[in-house]
C-alpha positions as CSV (number, residue, x, y, z in Angstrom):
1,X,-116.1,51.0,-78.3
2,X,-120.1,50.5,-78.1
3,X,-121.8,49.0,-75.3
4,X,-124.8,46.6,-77.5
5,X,-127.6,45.0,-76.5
6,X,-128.3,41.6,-77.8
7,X,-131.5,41.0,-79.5
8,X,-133.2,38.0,-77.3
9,X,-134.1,35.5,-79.3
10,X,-136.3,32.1,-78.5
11,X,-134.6,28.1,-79.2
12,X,-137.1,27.5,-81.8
13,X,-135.9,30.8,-83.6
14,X,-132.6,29.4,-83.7
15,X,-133.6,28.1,-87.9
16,X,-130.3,26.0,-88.3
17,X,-127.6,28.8,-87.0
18,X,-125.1,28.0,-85.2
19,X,-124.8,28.7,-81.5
20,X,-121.6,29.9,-79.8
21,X,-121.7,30.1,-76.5
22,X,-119.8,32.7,-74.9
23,X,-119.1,31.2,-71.8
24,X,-117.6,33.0,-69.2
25,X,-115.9,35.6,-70.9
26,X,-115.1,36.2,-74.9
27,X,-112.5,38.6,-75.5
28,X,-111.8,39.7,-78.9
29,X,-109.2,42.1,-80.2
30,X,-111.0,45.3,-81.3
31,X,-114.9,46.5,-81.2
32,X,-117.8,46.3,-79.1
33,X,-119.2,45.0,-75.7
34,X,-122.4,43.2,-76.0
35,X,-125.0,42.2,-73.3
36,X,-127.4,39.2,-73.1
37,X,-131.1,40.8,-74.2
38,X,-132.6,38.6,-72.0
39,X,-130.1,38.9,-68.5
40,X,-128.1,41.7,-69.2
41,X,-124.6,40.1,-68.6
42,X,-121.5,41.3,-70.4
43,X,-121.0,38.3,-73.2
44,X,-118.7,39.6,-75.1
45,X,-115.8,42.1,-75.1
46,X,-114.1,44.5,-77.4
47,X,-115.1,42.2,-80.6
48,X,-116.9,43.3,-84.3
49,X,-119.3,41.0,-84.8
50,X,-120.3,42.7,-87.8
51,X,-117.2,40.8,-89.3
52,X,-118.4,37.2,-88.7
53,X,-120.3,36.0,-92.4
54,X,-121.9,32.7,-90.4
55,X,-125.2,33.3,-89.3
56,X,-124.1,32.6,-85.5
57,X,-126.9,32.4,-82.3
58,X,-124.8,33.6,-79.5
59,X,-125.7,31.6,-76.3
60,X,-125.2,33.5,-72.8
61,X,-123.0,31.7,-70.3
62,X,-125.1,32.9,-67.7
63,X,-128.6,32.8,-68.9
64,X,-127.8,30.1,-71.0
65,X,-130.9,32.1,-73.4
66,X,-130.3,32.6,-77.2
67,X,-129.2,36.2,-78.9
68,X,-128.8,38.0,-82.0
69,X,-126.3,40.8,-82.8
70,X,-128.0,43.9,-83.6
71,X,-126.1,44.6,-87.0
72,X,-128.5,40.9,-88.2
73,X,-132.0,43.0,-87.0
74,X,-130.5,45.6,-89.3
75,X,-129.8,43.7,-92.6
76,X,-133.0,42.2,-92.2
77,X,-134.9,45.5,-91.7
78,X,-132.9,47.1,-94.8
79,X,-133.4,44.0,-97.1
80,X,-137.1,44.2,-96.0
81,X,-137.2,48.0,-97.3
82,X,-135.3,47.2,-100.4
83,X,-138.4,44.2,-101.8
């Protein structure tokens, strides 16, 4: 398991996604922890977001701020290098 920051993300960057928010605690069953970019809190537990295909926002339940996963920042950094 990977501790993961969140990439912090503005409500006008949200483009149509859909936001989850995490509450006070969501608990998957296999993969990594991942912290609010803008607050730090643990949002979510032992989950692979890389396995999600909806373009999700993930809202803190403390913060209440808007996140990305790390693994989108990726894909759009490779696609970028691929054009």
């Amino acid at each position: 398991m990977i501790e993961r920051m969140m990439i912090p993300i503005q409500e006008y960057q949200i483009e149509g996604r859909t936001v989850f928010n995490t509450g006070v605690s969501t608990v998957g069953k296999g993969g990594d922890d991942y912290f609010c970019g803008h607050c730090g809190r643990k949002m979510i537990h032992n989950m692979n977001l890389a396995r999600i295909e909806a373009p999700v926002v993930y809202q803190c339940g403390g913060c209440q701020c808007y996140n990305l996963p790390p693994e989108v920042e990726a894909e759009a950094g490779t696609a970028a290098s691929e054009t």
